[in-house]
FIFI-674341 format. One line per field, with one value per residue (C-alpha): x, y, z. Coordinates in steps of 0.02 Angstrom, whole numbers, plus 32768, in hexadecimal, padded with zeros to 4 digits. Each point is the difference from the previous one (the first is absolute). Layout:
// residues N
c1 <- [X,...];
c2 <- [Y,...];
c3 <- [Z,...];
This chain:
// residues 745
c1 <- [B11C,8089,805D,80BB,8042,80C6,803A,808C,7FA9,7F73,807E,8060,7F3E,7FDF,80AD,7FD0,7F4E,8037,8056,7FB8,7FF0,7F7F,8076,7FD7,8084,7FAC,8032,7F80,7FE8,7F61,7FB0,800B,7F67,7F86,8053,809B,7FE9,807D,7F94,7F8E,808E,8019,7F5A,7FE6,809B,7FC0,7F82,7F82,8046,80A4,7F99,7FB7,80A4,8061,7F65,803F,7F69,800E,80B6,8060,80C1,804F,80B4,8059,800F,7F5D,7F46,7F7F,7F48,7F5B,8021,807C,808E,80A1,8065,80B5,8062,80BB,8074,808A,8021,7FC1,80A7,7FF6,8033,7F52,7FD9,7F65,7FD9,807D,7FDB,7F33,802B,804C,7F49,7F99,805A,7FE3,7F57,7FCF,7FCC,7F90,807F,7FA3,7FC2,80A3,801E,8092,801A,809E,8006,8025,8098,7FDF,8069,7F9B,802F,80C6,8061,802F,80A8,802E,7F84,7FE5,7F6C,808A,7FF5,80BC,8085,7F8F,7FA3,7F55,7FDB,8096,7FAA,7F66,7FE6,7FC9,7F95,7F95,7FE6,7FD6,7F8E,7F8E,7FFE,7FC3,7F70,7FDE,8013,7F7A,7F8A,8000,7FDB,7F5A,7FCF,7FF6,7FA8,7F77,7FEE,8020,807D,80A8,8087,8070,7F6C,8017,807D,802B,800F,7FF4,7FAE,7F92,7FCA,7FD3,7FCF,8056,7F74,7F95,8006,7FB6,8059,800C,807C,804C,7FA7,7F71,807B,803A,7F73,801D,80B3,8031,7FD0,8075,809C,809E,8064,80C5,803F,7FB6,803C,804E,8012,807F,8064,7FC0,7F46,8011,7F70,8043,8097,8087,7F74,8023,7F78,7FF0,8021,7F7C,802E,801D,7F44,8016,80AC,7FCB,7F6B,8057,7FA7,8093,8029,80B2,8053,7FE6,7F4E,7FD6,7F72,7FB5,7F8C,805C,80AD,809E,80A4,80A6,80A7,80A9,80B6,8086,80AC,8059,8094,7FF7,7FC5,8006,7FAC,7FA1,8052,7F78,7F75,7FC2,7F4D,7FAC,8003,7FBE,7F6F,7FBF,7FE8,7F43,7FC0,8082,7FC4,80A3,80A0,8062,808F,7FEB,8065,803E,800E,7F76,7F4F,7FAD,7F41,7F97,7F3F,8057,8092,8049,7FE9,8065,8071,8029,8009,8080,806A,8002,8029,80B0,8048,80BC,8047,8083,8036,804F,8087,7FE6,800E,80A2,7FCA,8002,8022,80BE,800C,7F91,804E,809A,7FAE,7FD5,80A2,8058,7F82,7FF6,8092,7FA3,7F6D,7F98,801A,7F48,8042,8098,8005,809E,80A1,8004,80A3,8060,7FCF,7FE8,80A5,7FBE,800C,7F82,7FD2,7FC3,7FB2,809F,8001,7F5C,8049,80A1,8015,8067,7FE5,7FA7,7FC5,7F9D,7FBC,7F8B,7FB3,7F55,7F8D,7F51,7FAC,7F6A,7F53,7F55,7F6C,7F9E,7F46,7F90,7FA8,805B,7FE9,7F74,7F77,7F71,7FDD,7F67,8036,7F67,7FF1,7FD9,8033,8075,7FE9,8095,7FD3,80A6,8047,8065,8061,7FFC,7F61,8045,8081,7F7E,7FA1,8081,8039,7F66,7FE3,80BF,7FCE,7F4B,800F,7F5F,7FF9,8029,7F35,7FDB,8086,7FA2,806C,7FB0,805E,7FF5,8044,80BF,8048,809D,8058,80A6,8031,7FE1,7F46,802B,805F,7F9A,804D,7F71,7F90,8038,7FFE,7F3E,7FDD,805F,7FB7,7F67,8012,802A,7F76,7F72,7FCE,800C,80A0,805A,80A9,804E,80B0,8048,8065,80A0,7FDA,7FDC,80B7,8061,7FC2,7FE1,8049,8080,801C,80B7,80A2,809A,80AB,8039,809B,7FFF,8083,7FFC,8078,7FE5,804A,8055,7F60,7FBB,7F7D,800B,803C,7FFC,7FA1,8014,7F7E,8011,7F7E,7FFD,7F61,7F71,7F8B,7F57,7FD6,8085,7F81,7F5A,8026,806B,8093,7FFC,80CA,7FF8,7F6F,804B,80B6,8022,7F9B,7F64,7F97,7FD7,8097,8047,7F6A,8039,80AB,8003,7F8B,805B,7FD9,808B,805F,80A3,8048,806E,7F96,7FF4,7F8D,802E,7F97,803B,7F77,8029,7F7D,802D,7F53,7FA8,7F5C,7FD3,7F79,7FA6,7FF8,7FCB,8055,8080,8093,7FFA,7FDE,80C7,8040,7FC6,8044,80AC,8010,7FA2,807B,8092,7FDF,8010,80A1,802B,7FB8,806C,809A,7FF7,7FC1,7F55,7F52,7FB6,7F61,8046,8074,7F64,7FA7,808D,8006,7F4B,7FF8,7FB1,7F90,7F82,7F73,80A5,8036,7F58,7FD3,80A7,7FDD,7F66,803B,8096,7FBA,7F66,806B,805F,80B7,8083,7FBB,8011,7FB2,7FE2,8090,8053,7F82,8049,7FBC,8012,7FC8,7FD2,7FA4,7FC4,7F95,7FBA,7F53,7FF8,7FF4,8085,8017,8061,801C,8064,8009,801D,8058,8046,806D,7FB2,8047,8098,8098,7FFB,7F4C,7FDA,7F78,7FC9,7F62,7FBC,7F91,7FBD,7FEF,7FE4,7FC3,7FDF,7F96,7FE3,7F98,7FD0,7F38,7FC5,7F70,7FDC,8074,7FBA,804F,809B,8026,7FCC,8069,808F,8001,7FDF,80AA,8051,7FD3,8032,80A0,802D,7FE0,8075,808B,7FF8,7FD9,7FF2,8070,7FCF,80AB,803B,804C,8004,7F94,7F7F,7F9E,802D,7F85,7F4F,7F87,8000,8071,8084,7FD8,7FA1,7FA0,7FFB,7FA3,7F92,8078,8084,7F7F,802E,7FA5,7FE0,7FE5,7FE1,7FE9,7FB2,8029,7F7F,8011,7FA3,8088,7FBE,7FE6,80A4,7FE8,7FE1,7FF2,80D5,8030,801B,8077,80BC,801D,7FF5,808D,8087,7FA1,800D,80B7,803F,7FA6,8059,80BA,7FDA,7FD9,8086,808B,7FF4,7FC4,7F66,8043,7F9B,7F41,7FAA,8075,8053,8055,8093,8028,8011,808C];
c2 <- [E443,8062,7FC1,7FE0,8034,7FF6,807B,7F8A,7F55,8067,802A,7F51,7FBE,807B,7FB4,7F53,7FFD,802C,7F52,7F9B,7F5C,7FD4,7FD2,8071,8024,809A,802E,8061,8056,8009,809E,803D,807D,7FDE,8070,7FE2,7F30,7F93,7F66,8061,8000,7F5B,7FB6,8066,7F99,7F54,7F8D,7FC7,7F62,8045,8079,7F6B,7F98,80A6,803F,80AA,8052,7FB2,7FFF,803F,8045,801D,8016,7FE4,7F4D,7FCB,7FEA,7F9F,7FE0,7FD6,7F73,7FE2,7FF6,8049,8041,8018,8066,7FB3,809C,7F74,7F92,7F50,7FBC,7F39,802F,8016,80A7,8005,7F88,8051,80B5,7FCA,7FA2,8098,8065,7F66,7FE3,80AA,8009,7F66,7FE6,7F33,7FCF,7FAB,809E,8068,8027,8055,8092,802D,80C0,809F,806D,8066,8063,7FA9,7F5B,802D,7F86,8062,7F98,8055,8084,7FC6,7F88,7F71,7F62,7FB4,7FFB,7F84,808A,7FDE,7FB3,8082,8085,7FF4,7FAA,808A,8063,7F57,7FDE,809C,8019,7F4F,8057,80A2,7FA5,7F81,80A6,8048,7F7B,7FE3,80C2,7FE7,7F5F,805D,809B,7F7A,7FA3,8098,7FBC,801A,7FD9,7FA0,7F92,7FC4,7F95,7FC0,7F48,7FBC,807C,8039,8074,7F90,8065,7FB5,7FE4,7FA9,7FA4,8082,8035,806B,7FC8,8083,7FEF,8060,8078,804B,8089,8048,7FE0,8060,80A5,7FF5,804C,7FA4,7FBF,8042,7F96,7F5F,7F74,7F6F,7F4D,7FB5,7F66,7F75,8054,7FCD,7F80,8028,8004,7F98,7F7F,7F90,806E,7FBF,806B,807C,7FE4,7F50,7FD2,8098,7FAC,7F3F,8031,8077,8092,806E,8090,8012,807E,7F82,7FCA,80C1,800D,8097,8047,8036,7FB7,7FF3,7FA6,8057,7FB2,8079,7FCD,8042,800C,7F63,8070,8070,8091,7FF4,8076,7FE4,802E,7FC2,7F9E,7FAC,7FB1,7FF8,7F31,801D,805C,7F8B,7F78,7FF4,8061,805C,80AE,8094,7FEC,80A7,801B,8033,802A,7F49,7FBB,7FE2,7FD2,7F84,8009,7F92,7FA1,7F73,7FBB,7F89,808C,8071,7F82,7FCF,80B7,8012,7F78,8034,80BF,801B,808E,8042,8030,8087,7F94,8088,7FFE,7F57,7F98,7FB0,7FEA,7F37,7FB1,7FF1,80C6,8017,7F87,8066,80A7,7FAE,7FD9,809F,8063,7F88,805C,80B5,7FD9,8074,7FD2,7FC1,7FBC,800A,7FD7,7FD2,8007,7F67,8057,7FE3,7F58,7FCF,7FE1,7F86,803F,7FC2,8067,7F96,7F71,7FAD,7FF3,7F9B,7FE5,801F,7FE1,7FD5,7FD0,8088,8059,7FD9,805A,7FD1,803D,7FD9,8020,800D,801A,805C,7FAA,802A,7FF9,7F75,8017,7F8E,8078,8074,80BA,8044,808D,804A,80B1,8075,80B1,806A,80C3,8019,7F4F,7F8E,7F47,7F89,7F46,7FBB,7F62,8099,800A,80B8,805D,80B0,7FF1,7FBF,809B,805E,7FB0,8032,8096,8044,7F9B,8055,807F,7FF6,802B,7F7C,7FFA,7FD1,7F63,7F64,7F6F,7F44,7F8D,7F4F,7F53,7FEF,7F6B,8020,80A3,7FDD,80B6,800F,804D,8091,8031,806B,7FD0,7F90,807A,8083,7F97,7FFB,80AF,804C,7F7F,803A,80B1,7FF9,7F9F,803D,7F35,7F88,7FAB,7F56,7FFA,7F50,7FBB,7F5D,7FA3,8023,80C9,7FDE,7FB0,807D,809B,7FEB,806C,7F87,7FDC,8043,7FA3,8026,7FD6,7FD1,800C,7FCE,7FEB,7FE4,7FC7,7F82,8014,7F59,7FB4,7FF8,809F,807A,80A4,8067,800D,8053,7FF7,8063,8008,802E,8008,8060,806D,8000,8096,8057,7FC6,8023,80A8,8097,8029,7F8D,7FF2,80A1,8000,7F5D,8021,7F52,7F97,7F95,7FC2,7F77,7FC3,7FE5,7FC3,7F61,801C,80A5,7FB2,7F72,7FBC,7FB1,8043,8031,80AB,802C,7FF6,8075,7FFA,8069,8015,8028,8049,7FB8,8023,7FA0,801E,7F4F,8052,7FAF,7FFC,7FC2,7F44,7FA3,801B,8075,8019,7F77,7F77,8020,8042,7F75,7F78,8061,801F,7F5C,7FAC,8052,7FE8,7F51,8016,8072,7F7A,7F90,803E,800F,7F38,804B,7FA2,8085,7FE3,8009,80A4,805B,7FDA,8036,80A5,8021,800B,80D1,7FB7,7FA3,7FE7,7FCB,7F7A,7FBB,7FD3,7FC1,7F8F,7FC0,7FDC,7FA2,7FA8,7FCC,7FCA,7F99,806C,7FA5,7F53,7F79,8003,7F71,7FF1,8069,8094,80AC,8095,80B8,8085,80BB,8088,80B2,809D,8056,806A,7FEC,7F5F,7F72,7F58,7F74,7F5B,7F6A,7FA0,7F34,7FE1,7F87,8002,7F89,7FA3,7FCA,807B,804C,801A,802B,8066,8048,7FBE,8054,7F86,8067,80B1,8026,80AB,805E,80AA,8091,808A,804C,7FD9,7F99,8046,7F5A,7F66,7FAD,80A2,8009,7F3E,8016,809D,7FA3,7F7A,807C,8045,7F57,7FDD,80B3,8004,7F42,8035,8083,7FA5,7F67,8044,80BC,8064,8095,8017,8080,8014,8091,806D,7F75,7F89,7F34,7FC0,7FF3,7F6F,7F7E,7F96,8071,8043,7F76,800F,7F7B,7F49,7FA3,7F63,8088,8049,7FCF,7FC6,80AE,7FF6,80A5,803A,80B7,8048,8042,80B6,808D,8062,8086,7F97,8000,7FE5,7F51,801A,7FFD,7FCC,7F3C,8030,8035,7F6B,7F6C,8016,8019,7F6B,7F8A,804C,7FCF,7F51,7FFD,8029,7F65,7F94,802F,8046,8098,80B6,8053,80AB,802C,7FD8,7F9D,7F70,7FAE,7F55,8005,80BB,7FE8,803E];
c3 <- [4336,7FB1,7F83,7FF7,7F57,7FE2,7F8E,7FB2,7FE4,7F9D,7F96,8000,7FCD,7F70,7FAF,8029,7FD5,7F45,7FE0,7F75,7FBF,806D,8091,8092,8078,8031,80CB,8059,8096,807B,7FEA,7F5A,7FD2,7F79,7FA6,7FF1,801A,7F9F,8017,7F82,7F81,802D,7FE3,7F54,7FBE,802F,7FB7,8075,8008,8050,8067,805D,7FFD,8045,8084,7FCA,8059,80AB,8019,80A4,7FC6,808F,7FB1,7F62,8047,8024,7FB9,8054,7FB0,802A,7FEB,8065,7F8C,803B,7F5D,8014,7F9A,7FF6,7FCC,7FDE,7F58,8027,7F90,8060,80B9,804D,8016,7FC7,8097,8082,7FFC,8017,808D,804E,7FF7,8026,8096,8047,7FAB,804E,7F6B,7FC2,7F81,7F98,7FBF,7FD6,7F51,7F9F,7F89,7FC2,802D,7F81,7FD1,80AF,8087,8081,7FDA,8004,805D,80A3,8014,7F62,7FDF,7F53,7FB6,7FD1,8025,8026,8084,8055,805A,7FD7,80B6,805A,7FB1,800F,8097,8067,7F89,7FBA,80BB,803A,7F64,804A,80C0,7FC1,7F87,80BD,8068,7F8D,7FF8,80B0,8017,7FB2,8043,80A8,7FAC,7FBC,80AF,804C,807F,802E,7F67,8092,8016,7F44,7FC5,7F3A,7FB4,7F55,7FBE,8071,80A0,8092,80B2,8080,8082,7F78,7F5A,7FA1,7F6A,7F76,7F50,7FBD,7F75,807D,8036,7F71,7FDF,8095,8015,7F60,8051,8095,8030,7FCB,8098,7FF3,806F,8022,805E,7FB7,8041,8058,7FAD,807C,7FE2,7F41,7FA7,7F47,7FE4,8026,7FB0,7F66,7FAC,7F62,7F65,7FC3,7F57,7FE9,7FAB,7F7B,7FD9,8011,7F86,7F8E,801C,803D,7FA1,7FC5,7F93,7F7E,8002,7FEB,7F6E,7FD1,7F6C,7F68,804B,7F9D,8028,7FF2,8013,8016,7FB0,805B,7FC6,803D,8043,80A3,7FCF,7F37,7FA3,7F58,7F61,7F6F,7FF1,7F77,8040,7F3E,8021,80A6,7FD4,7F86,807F,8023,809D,8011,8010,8016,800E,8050,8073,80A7,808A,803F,7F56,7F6A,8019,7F9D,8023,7FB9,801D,8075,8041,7F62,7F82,8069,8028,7F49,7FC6,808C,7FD1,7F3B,8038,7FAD,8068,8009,809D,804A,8090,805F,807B,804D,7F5D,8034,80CF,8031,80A1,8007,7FF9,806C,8076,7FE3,803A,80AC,8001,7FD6,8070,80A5,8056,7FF8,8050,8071,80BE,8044,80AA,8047,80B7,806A,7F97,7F76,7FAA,807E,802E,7F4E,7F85,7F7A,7F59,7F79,7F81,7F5A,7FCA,7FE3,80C0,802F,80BA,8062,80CC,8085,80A6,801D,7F78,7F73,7F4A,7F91,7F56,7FE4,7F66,7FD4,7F5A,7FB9,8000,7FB5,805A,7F8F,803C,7FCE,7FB0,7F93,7FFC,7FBD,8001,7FB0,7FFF,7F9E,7FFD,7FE6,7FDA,80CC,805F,7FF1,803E,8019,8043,8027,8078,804E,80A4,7FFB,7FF4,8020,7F6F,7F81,802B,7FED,7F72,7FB9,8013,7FAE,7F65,7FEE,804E,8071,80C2,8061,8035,7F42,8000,803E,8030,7FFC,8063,7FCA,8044,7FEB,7FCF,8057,8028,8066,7FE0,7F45,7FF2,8055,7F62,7F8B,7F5E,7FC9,8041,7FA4,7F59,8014,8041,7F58,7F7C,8049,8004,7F59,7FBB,8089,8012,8076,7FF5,8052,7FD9,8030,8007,7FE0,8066,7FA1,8002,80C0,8021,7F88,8037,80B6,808B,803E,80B0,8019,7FE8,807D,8022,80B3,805A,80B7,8076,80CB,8095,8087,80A9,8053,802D,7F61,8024,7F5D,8034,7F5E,7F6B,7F7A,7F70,7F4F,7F77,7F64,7F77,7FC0,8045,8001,805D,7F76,7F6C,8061,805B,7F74,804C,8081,801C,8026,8081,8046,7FF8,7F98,8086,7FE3,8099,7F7A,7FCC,80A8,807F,8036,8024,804D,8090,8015,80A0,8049,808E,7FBF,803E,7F67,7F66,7F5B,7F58,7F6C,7F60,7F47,7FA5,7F4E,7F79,7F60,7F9D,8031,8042,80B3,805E,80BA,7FED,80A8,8094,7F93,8053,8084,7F78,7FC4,80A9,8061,7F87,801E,80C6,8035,7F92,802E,80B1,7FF6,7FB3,8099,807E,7F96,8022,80B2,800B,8035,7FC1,7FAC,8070,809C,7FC9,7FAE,80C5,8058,7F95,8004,80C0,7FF3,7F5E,8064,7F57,7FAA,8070,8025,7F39,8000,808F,7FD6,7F39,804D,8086,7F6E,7F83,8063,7FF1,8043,7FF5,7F8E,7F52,7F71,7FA0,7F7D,804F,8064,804A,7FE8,805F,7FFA,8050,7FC2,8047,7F79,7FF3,80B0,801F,8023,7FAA,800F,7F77,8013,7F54,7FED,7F59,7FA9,7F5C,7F94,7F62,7FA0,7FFC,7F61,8025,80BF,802B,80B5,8042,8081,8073,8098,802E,80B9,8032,80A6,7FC9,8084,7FAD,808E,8021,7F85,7F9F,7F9E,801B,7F4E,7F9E,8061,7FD4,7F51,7FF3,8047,7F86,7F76,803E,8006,7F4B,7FD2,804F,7FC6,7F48,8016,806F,7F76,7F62,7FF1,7F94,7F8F,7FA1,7F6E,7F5C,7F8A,8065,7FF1,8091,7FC2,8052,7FA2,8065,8061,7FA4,8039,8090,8054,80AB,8086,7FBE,8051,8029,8045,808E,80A4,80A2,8076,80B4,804B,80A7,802C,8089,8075,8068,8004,7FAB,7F76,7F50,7F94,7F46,7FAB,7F3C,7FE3,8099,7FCB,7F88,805E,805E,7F6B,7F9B,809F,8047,7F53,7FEE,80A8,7FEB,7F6B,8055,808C,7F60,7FA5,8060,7F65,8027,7FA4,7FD4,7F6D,7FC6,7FB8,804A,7F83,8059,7F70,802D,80B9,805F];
């Protein structure tokens, strides 16, 4: 039989076959000769006792995707970071399903730094923008039919019948006039030497066993048990620990150093300046730690020295009126006369009109694990085990510090312990790869919390001015929507005002879709770029832009004498997915109806990442005057994600989102003074408590409609939905986050 040798995956295997550590990731295809054979260079780097747990020599590797063994082990290798939303259970599920695959006997490997694991949503090997299911939802299924399509090819060859005559389950070849059987296990010898399929056929929706199944998660005993790998638990021979000051200022640079004290602290080993700040390497953690803290360093603090919040506010301010045009349908100057243009001038209407300023601050990201990474630089590799969202950039990252083609840079991905945006930075990455390269050992560098929270890349803050009309009966016929704050695309991509003309996808998703049916309507965006560096935090844009149009609209509905249910139905007549979450979280929660006393509802509903959620929030305001606090009792949500790969992740991720977004619309506030972040922990910038977590009801909506994302979309809706409770409670607008009840309007 002639065997089927493709040209690029022999050279994909070479790369992959080199990675160390004993953790084989190595992809290979069916045919390879003797000669050339990676699972030789695979087996000469293993100990017999990972030979035999790996069944390296009777293997079938269809794809990049996909090893099954002897055995009968199906090994999956997840090109996504498993950071807490399931992907590590999800993306499997998409192979087994086409594989018709027994599983009980799928495993997981976290895959290399490799072009065939790029995402092909955005042709990069990132995990974010909740595309890890919209992405690779074709490719992980078609990558299970090829492997089934394979091993039913030589199931026929073996009976010698016809391959129609064959059909797959669990995990093995059954022929359909007969119980005879083969597992795939059996088939693999002879199915590695076959032809690859290009275009096999994939099941219908109402044909699926898998998913849509509360599967549960793959990696819940490794967690449960404590045998997950993190960034943190990395250990390796000869190790040392490095922590990195930075100056405290946006981009301060170091004048002196004086580090005589810190060197005499036991276990510390060098103390040098680097790039992003000084190292301090030492044998473990609390000697570098202590050397850090007794470093006595003198700063040049630069140009943003005197930056803090109110100036910054002011910038919004003096920039919001020369915006870029994003959207300008219909004709909102002429229909539009109000005139508010500062802070001085929260809200002004008439009959007819109304304008609003709203506000938003910066946040940090907080994960519960702070950055970190270790990294050995040798003379001809260079390994970096990191709790990364971006594989491709840590390569890359890699290879400009040593130097070494991008073949040589091995990348390690571990567990994260959250990512929410902020570990697809490559600041802490970059900390270990040059500590490294300077010393040629192995190197973790670690940060504490307070390092985490004042150098972060924050999620954006923005100024908003919105104004819109109402015709007699109430229905809002012009909108008018300005925004003004930082860019993120401007910090990530040189030059990018130029290549985007001042705009920012980014900065204005959320309200540039805006769903309802209004003919005049217009967003503008000021690009204003103080120094605060920002970053993708969950949900980016729509997390602030949703908080701003959902609440505005009831503020539109309110001036017309519209509930803001009814007018958001009437509006969303040519937004079917729209209206239908917003049904089914009204009609749930019981909108409209009586509640127990001293308790009001809020409601809000927001597309992002392709899919289309809607909240309504019970709250009460709790305690005496001087000291009232919002307690939010209830959230009720209606979810439609397209088809549901796993209904136990997409719950969990919307509650994750909940929490996430209720830290944020209670307590979050990164704020700034002399060029410096206040906030240090969680004394000051607290998350969400235990005794402040609501109930959650949610509903997901079934259809066969391609899968949306999951991982950020529970985050838009909560604060409009808390801040429009909070208005029925109150009678007081929430123009500004966190909500602070003695600031209301």
């Amino acid at each position: 039989m002639d065997r089927q040798i493709d040209q690029d995956r022999r050279k994909f295997l070479k790369t992959t076959s080199l990675l160390g550590g004993g953790l084989v990731l190595g992809i290979q295809l069916s045919g390879c000769e003797s000669s050339d054979n990676p699972r030789t260079t695979i087996k000469n780097m293993m100990t017999a006792q990972q030979q035999e747990q790996q069944s390296v020599d009777a293997a079938f590797f269809p794809n990049a995707f996909l090893r099954i063994s002897a055995d009968n082990r199906i090994t999956v290798h997840v090109a996504s970071s498993e950071m807490g939303q399931g992907v590590m259970t999800s993306l499997p599920m998409l192979i087994a399903e086409e594989l018709e695959a027994d599983w009980s006997m799928i495993n997981t490997e976290f895959a290399p730094a490799h072009a065939d694991f790029e995402n092909p949503k955005s042709g990069r090997q990132i995990t974010g923008g909740s595309a890890s299911i919209r992405g690779f939802w074709q490719a992980m299924r078609e990558a299970g039919a090829v492997a089934r399509d394979m091993l039913l090819t030589a199931a026929a060859q073996t009976w010698g019948i016809d391959k129609d005559a064959c059909y797959a389950k669990t995990g093995r070849v059954y022929q359909r006039a007969s119980d005879q059987h083969l597992t795939y296990g059996e088939l693999i010898e002879k199915a590695q030497y076959l032809p690859v399929p290009k275009s096999p056929a994939l099941k219908k929706p109402d044909e699926f066993r898998i998913i849509g199944q509360p599967v549960p998660r793959l990696d819940n005993k490794v967690k449960v048990t404590g045998q997950a790998i993190f960034g943190q638990d990395i250990q390796l021979p000869g190790m040392l620990t490095a922590m990195v000051v930075r100056c405290p200022v946006f981009e301060g640079k170091i004048k002196h150093i004086n580090a005589q004290t810190a060197k005499n602290i036991k276990g510390v080993i060098d103390i040098f300046e680097i790039e992003t700040g000084v190292a301090v390497v030492a044998e473990h953690f609390w000697a570098a730690k202590k050397g850090r803290d007794l470093l006595e360093i003198e700063w040049n603090e630069g140009d943003h020295a005197k930056l803090d919040s109110d100036s910054i506010h002011q910038q919004f301010i003096q920039s919001i009126n020369n915006g870029k045009v994003i959207i300008d349908r219909g004709n909102t100057k002429k229909i539009l006369n109000l005139n508010i243009r500062d802070a001085s001038m929260n809200h002004t209407s008439t009959k007819q009109q109304t304008a609003a300023i709203f506000e938003t601050p910066y946040l940090a990201h907080t994960c519960m694990e702070p950055m970190n990474c270790t990294a050995h630089v040798q003379k001809d590799r260079c390994d970096i085990w990191v709790p990364t969202q971006g594989q491709e950039p840590t390569q890359k990252t890699g290879v400009k510090i040593t130097g070494l083609p991008k073949e040589k840079v091995f990348v390690h991905t571990t567990f994260l312990g959250g990512g929410f945006g902020r570990r697809a930075e490559q600041d802490f990455v970059k900390d270990a790869i040059l500590i490294s390269n300077r010393l040629k050992q192995p190197v973790k560098v670690i940060w504490t919390r307070e390092d985490d929270i004042q150098h972060d890349f924050y999620r954006p803050a923005t100024y908003n001015r919105l104004t819109a009309s109402i015709d007699k009966n109430g229905k809002p016929v012009a909108w008018d929507h300005a925004i003004a704050g930082s860019s993120i695309l401007h910090r990530i991509v040189p030059f990018a005002g130029i290549i985007f003309r001042g705009k920012d996808d980014t900065s204005t998703e959320g309200a540039a879709n805006l769903p309802y049916d209004i003919p005049n309507f217009k967003v503008s965006y000021a690009m204003v770029n103080p120094g605060v560096p920002v970053g993708f935090w969950r949900s980016v844009g729509n997390s602030q832009n949703s908080f701003v149009t959902e609440c505005f609209f009831d503020e539109v509905a309110a001036l017309g004498n519209k509930d803001p249910l009814k007018l958001r139905q009437q509006l969303l007549s040519k937004k079917p997915r729209h209206k239908k979450v917003l049904d089914i979280a009204a009609e749930l929660s019981g909108w409209g109806k009586s509640l127990s006393e001293d308790h009001y509802h809020g409601i809000a509903v927001a597309e992002s990442f392709g899919s289309f959620v809607a909240y309504v929030a019970e709250v009460s305001i709790e305690g005496a005057a001087k000291h009232e606090y919002i307690k939010v009792h209830r959230i009720t949500a209606a979810v439609d994600c397209g088809i549901v790969i796993n209904p136990d992740t997409v719950i969990a991720q919307i509650q994750g989102g909940i929490v996430f977004g209720l830290t944020a619309t209670l307590h979050g506030e990164i704020t700034i003074k002399q060029g410096r972040v206040e906030q240090s922990n969680f004394h000051d910038y607290p998350s969400l408590r235990i005794d402040e977590m609501p109930v959650i009801d949610i509903y997901l909506v079934k259809n066969a409609e391609l899968p949306g994302g999951v991982g950020e979309i529970g985050v838009p809706p909560i604060a409009p939905a808390v801040a429009n409770a909070v208005f029925a409670a109150t009678g007081k607008r929430v123009r500004k986050l966190p909500i602070h009840l003695n600031k209301l309007i």
